[in-house]
N, C-alpha and C positions, 0 to 999 in steps of 0.2 A: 500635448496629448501623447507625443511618439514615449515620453518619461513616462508616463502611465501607464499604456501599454508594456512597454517591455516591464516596468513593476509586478501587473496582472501576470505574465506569463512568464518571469521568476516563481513566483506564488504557485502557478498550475507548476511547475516542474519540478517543487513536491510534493507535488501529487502523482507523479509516474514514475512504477516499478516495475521490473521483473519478479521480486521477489515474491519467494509462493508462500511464505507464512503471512505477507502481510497485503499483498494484491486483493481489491474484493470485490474487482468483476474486471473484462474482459472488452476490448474495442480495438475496430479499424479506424485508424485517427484517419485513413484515407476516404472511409465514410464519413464518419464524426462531420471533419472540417467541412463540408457540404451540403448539411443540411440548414440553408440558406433560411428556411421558415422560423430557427429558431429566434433571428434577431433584424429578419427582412436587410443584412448587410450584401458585402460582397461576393464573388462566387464561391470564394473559401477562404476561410477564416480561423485562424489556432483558438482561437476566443474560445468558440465551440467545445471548445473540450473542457475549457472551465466552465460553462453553461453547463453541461452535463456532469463535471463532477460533482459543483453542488447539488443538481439535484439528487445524485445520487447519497451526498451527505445528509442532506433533508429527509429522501427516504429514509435511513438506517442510522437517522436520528446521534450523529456521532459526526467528529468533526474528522479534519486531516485523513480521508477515504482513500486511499489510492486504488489507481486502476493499472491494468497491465496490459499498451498500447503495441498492437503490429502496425511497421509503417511499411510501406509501400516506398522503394528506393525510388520509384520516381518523385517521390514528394520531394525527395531534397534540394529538386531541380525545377519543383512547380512554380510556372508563373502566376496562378493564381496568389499563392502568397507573398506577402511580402519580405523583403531580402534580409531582416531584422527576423522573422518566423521562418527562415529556411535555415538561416545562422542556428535559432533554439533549437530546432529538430537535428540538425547537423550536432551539436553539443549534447546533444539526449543519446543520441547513435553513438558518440564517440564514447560516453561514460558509462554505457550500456543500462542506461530506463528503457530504454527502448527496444524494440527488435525491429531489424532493419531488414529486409526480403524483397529478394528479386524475383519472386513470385508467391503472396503469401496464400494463396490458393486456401487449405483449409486448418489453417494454422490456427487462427482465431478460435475454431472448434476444438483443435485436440488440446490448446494449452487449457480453453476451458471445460474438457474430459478430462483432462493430467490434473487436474488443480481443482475441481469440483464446484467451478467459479460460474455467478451466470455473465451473459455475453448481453451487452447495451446496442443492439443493432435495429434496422428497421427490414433487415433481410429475413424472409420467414424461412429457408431451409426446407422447404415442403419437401417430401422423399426420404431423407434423409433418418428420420427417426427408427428406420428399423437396423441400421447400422450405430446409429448414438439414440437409444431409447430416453435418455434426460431430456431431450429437446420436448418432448412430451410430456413433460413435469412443468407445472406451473409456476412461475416468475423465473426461470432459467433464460428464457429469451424473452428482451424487454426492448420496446420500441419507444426510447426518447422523442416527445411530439410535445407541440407548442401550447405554454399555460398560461396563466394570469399573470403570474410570479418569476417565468421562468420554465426551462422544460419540465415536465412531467413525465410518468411510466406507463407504459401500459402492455400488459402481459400480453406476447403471442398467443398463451393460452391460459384457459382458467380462470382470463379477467384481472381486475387490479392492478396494484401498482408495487406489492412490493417483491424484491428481488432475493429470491433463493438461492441456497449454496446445496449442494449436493458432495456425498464423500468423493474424495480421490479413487480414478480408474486404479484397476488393478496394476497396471503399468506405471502408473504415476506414483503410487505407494514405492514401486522397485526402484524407480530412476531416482527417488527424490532421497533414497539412501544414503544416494553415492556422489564423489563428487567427480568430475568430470573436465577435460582437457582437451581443447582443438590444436592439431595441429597448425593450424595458421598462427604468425608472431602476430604477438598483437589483437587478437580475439577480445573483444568489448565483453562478450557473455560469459566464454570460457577458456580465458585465459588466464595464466598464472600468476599468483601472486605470492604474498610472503612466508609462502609454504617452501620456497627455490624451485628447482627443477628447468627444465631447457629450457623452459620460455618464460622463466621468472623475471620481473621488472619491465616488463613489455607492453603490459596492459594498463592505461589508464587507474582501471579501477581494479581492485581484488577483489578475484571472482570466487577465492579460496573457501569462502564459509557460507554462511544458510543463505546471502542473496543469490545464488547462483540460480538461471534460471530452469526452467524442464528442456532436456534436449527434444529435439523431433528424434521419431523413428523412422527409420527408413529399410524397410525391407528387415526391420525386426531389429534391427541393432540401432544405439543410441548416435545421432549425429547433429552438426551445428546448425540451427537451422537457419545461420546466418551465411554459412560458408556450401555449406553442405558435406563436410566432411565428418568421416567417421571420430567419432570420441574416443580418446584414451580413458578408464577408469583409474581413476586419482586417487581414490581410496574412501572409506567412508565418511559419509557428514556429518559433522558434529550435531548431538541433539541439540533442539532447541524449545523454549518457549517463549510463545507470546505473552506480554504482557499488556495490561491498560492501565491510561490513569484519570482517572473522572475525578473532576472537580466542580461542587454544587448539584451533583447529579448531574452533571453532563460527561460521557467520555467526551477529552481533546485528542488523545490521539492512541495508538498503539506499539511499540517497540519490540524489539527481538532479542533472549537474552539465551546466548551460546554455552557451550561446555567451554568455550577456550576465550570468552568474549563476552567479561562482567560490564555490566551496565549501572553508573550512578546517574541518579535523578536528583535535582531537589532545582533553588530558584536559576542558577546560572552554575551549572557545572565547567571546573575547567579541564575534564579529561576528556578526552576524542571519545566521540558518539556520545554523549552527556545528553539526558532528558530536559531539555529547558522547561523549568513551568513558570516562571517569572511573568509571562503575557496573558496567564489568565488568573493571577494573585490580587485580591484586594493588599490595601498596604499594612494591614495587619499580620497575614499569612506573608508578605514578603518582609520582615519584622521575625518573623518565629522561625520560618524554613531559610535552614543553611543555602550554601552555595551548590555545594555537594552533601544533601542530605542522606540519601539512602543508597547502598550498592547491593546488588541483586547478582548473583550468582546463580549457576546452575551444577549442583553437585551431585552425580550418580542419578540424575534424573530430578530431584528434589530442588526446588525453588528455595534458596539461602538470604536473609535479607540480611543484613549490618545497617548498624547505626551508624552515621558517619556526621553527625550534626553535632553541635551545640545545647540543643533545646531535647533533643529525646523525641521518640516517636510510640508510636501506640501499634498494637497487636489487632487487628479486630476478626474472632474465632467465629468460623463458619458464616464471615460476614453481618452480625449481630453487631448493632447501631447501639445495644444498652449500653449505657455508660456503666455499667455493674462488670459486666464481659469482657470490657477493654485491657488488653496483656500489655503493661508499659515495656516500650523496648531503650533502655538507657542508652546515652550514647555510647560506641563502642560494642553494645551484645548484639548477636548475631542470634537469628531463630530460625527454623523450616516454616515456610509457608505451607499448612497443609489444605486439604478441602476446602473450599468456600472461603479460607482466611484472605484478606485484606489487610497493607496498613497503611497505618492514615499518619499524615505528616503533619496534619493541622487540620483541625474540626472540618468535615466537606471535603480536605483531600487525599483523595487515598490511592491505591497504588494495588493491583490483584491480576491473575489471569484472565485473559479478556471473556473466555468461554463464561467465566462466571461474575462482572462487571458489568452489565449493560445500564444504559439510560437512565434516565427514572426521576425525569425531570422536564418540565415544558422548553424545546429542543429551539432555540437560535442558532443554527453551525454558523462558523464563522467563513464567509465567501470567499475564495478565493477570486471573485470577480471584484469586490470591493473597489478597487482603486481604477475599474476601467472608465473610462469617458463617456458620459453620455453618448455622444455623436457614434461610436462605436456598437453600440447595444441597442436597439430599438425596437424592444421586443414587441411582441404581436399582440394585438386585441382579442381576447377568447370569448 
């Protein structure tokens, strides 16, 4: 069972980010792991937070969700967890998924005001709405409670279950410009990476491009909200777009594709950050789709795709399924993605901006609880 576990809770750990293009909602895993109703277990449990991610994959009908978790430094030391779940959360901190706070007081609110994200909690915030008027906008704050299936939503206000995204505060638009530098060696969130600079090679991870996360403010100026120190400004962030890629009418998951940081997708790419779609290929589509079939670029703002297969790929203009419409793209030509276009690697898989991608098919996401033990989960009778 302890093989299963730690499986499950590789599997949640991609699912937690900082990153603001692709985070798509908000939680205190110091809550989360506490809400003992959802599987009648322990007193705290990391499991939890894959119970709520899928549901929150379930809602929004798309697989690979990530959420953007504030922990609470005492967790790394809680006895309620086990010493195998304080080790993951210690490993999430050090490679910065996580934000790690010695007091996360109301953090969880401003990254989801900076981010325009809603927030998975069962705390109503009462008062507070005339200093963050969203919180009174429906499915922004959503209370994970016990279902037939697994957790369910249900909006603080307005009823329902599904979960709204709201634009970026005015602040959050200015910070998420720039990029930014703690003075502490070694900073998880925002420390330097292969950009150089004093504190280059320090940081586990590079914090250099679009994952870096929103600084807090403090007294008006940008600072860590890990350390608490003031930010140096780094200079500006590279643009970026999101992409998706939906297969069968399902999106699996969504990507980030940078000015300085092209992206190849196809069944088993071998360059670093490579799209693997191999896991959700019938053996036909892994038969026709290269290793590295398509690379996506970001040039002067416009979405660039390249052929990079064997077999050739298809154009599909303003997203049009007529087989009349389809722009063949040979291997080797390169085209702008414009409007609504998509392209498809093989019949059903295709590749587009997420904004203009969604669902469109009877939704199975894939669990990232899958592989947990019975004895671990025993979820409740509704």
């Amino acid at each position: 069972m302890r093989f299963e576990i730690s499986k499950v809770l590789d599997a949640i750990e991609g699912r937690v980010c900082t990153d603001p293009a692709l985070a798509r909602a908000v939680v205190d895993l110091a809550e989360v792991i506490r809400w003992q109703d959802l599987d009648g277990g322990r007193p705290a449990s990391l499991l939890r937070l894959g119970m709520v991610i899928d549901a929150l994959a379930r809602q929004m009908e798309e697989d690979s969700v990530p959420v953007y978790a504030i922990v609470h430094r005492a967790l790394l030391s809680d006895a309620d967890l086990t010493s195998n779940e304080r080790m993951v959360v210690r490993r999430w901190a050090d490679d910065g998924l996580v934000e790690v706070l010695d007091q996360p007081g109301d953090r969880v609110l401003e990254v989801a005001d900076l981010l325009g994200l809603p927030v998975l909690t069962r705390v109503r915030f009462d008062g507070l709405t005339g200093r963050l008027p969203w919180l009174g906008q429906a499915g922004r704050l959503l209370a994970p409670v016990p279902g037939a299936g697994g957790p369910v939503f249900i909006a603080h206000v307005g009823g329902g279950q599904a979960p709204s995204t709201g634009p970026r505060s005015a602040a959050g638009q200015q910070l998420l410009t720039r990029q930014w530098r703690c003075p502490e060696p070694g900073c998880a969130l925002f420390g330097a990476g292969g950009g150089g600079g004093a504190f280059a090679d320090l940081a586990r991870v590079d914090r250099s491009s679009v994952g870096q996360p929103p600084p807090t403010l403090r007294g008006g100026a940008p600072a860590c909200p890990r350390h608490g120190a003031r930010l140096s400004d780094a200079g500006p962030r590279p643009r970026t777009e999101v992409l998706a890629v939906r297969i069968g009418g399902l999106v699996r998951r969504r990507f980030v594709v940078t000015e300085d940081q092209p992206v190849v997708a196809g069944r088993a790419p071998e360059q670093a950050g490579g799209v693997v779609l191999g896991q959700w290929l019938n053996d036909e589509a892994r038969r026709w789709i290269s290793r590295g079939h398509v690379r996506f670029e970001l040039r002067v703002g416009e979405v660039v795709v390249t052929d990079t297969s064997t077999n050739g790929s298809g154009i599909r203009p303003g997203g049009s399924l007529a087989e009349a419409d389809r722009v063949a793209l040979a291997p080797g030509q390169s085209r702008v993605l414009g409007e609504g276009d998509f392209v498809e690697l093989y019949p059903g898989v295709q590749i587009g901006r997420a904004e203009e991608l969604p669902s469109a098919a009877p939704f199975t996401p894939a669990s990232v609880m899958a592989e947990a033990p019975t004895m671990a989960m025993r979820l409740p009778r509704v």
